[in-house]
Every structure is written in C-alpha cells, then in structure tokens.
C-alpha angles and dihedrals in degrees: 000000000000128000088253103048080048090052084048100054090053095057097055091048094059099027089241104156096202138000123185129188109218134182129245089233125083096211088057090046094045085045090062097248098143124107123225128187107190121183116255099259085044110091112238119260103260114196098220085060097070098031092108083051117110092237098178087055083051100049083045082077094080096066090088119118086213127102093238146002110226123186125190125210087265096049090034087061101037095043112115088216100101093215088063103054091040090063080043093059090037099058107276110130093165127045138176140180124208118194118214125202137152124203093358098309121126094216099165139308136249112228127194133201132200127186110224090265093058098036091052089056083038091056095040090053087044089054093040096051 
C-alpha cells in the first residue's frame, strides 16, 4: 500500500474531501512542495489555480497559538485571504488548518477541506462525539 492509497483511505473513513501537507516556508510553498490526496469526484489542487492568491497572507495563518483554524462556508466566501475564498469558489464549505510543528518549531500545516455534503456529516459526527 502506497502513501497515497493510504492518504485516500483515510479520507474516505472520516468523509474528509482533501488534505494537503504544506511547509512553513514560503520558497518551498511557492515551489509547489507541498503533497495533496483528493477523492476521486474532488478535483485535484492545481497550482495555476491559486497564482493570483496572496500565499505569504495564507501561511500567516500559522502564526496562531491554537490548535486549528477552522472556516465555515460563510467565513470561506467573505475571507480577504485569497486562498480561502478560492477554495471557497472551487467547492470547499469546510476548511481547517492544522499546524504542525515538532520541539517548538512551526515546520508546515496539514489543511483539510470538506464540500458541503461531506462537512454537514463531518459536523454531525463532531456534535455527536
């Protein structure tokens, strides 16, 4: 079993539509390093999508001392950072960012995405649990 078949089951276990592993460094983002598993019906992240995007105000994000960053569809469509609201405007209703870090060290983020199908049965298992 490859990495990615690995990513993929996972996604459907927990009804995630998209997670993607990212850098803390805005040379190795812009560079494309970063890694993306899509169920099959989600279009795959493509980078000239998000080239008008403000990256730098995106990887700001991880800054935070909390544990996520969660958007709803309302806040998704409404945010002023341009990735946001292009995953908005390309199906995501749901997004989080996870930062990652290890020793104190900020090193990336993991950041899943969820359409409004999969982030109702997300928030109902959420409320349930």
């Amino acid at each position: 079993m490859t990495w990615r078949s690995c990513l993929q089951e996972a996604l459907v276990w927990f009804g995630i539509d998209r997670l993607t592993l990212f850098p803390n460094s805005m040379v190795l983002f812009e560079e494309g390093r970063t890694v993306s598993v899509s169920r099959p019906h989600i279009p795959p992240v493509e980078k000239q999508d998000f080239e008008h995007c403000a990256h730098i105000d995106y990887l700001k994000l991880l800054r935070t001392n909390k544990p996520h960053i969660s958007f709803n569809a309302a806040q998704m469509k409404a945010s002023r950072n341009s990735v946001v609201s292009t995953l908005y405007y390309d199906g995501g209703r749901f997004h989080t960012i996870l930062p990652l870090q290890m020793f104190g060290q900020r090193w990336g983020a993991s950041r899943l995405q969820f359409s409004a199908k999969a982030s109702m049965g997300f928030l109902k298992k959420r409320s349930l649990g």
